[in-house]
KOLTOR-770162 format. One record per residue (C-alpha): z negated, y, x negated. Coordinates in steps of 0.05 Angstrom, whole numbers, plus 5000, padded with zeros to 4 digits. Layout:
<rs>
ZYX...
</rs>
This chain:
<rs>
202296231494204795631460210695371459208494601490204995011542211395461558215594851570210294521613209795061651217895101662217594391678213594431737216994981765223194691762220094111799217494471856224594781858227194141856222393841910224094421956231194491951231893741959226793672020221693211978213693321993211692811927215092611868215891891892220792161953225492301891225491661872227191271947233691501963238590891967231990431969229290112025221290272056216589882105214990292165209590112223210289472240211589292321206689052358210588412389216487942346222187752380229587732383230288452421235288872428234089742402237590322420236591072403234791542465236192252465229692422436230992172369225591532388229090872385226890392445226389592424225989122492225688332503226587882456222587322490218787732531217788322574215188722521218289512501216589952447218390592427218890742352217791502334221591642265216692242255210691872249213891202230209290832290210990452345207490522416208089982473211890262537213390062599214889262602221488992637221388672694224788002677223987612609230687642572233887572506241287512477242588172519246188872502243489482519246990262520245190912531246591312587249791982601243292222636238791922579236891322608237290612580241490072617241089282602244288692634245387902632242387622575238286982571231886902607229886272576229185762634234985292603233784562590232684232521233483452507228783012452230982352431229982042507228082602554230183092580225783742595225284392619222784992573220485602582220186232534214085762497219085282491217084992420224084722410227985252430233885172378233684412393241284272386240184102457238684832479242885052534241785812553239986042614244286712623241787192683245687712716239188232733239888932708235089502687234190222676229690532642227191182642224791592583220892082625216491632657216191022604218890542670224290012682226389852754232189442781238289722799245089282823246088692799252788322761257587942796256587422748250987272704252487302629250487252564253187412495257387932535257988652516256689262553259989952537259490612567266190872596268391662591268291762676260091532671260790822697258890222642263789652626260688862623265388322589266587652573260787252559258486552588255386422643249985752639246085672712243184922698239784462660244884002630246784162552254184342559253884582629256385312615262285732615265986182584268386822625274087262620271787622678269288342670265988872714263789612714256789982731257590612777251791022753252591522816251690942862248190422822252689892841257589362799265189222818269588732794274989042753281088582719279687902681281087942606286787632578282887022546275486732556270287102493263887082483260487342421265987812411265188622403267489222452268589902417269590492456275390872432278191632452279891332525279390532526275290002511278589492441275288752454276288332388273187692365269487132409272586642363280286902377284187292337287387682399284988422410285188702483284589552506282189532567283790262602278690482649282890922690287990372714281289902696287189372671287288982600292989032551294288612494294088932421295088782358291588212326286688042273289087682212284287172224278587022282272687232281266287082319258887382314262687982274261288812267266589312306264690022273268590582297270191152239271391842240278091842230279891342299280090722264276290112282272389712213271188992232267488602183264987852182262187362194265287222126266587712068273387982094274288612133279888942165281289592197284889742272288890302273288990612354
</rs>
């Protein structure tokens, strides 16, 4: 046996080593880690919101429409699910302690847009909808969805109706709503900015009114820590813990500079990252 022969031979059994030690089924899976792949495409566009369910899927709803899909990271598809049963966008969505996916508020798209002399409604067609007229049209309906049967239904619905709010689950299995604004008509400007906050009773299925924030923020993040809830942002630079067994708000300490439309992470070690809209970051320390 030759020698060019002996080292080919070495070579590709240190490959296969390689490929099996390291998980790889091709060479070209050697090459993609740290790069970025397509995967399936879904089936509608929109401006939805995703979360991952307990069976590794991730589920993608509204986003100006009714439309769900659930992605399956095995096969890298998507498959159309059961549809909600109100149009909405600009909404959060969280997962469950029994699995199941919970959204609220967001923006069902019957605000008003203005031209140069009228004044019209639009719809979720609305072909100006980021007119600099475009008033949002927040909504205060809520739905579950359930994994095991692929169907939304209604369950209680918010005090208020909100949008840009944010909705965290609590450690006794009840869900926390925040801030937001609220927008109900048709006039540009005709919307408001809440510091009122409520919580979802997943035994019962019902919302109560728990204490206001501190100060009025939309846009801004909620982060669930060990036993509280840290709201920062919505254009402040004020942070607030809100405890859920007292369900009051305390002041914390605050940003070094505001911050709206910005990233709340929480790390392994407690602390909180929050980064942008700009470069800067900074870390809260519980």
């Amino acid at each position: 046996m030759t020698k060019v022969l002996r080292l080919t031979i070495t070579t590709i059994g240190l490959l296969a080593l390689l490929l099996l030690t390291t998980g790889g089924t091709d060479v070209q899976s050697l090459t993609r880690r740290g790069a970025w792949s397509f995967t399936g495409s879904l089936h509608v566009a929109g401006n939805h919101t995703a979360t991952r369910l307990k069976n590794g899927k991730v589920l993608v709803a509204g986003g100006m429409g009714t439309s769900a899909e659930l992605y399956n990271p095995t096969t890298g598809t998507w498959s159309l699910t059961g549809s909600l049963n109100i149009a909405r966008f600009d909404f959060p969505m969280v997962l469950l302690p029994n699995g199941q996916a919970l959204i609220a508020g967001g923006d069902d798209g019957g605000g008003y847009c203005c031209s140069v002399s009228t004044l019209h409604k639009t719809g979720l067609a609305s072909t100006i909808p980021f007119s600099p007229c475009f008033c949002p049209h927040s909504i205060g309906a809520v739905e579950r969805y359930d994994p095991t049967t692929g169907v939304w239904s209604f369950t209680g619905r918010m005090n208020n109706a909100r949008v840009f709010h944010t909705l965290t689950p609590l450690p006794n299995n009840k869900v926390l709503a925040a801030g937001g604004e609220r927008c109900l008509n048709i006039y540009v400007g005709n919307c408001k900015t809440l510091s009122s906050a409520e919580v979802y009773d997943l035994s019962t299925g019902t919302w109560t009114r728990t204490a206001d924030l501190h100060s009025t923020r939309l846009g801004h993040t909620a982060t669930r820590l060990t036993s509280t809830v840290l709201v920062a942002g919505g254009g402040l630079v004020s942070s607030e813990l809100y405890n859920a067994t007292t369900g009051t708000w305390s002041l914390t300490g605050s940003m070094n500079e505001a911050r709206d439309g910005n990233t709340a992470t929480r790390l392994a070690n407690g602390q909180v990252l929050v980064a942008g809209p700009d470069a800067s970051a900074e870390l809260y320390t519980p």
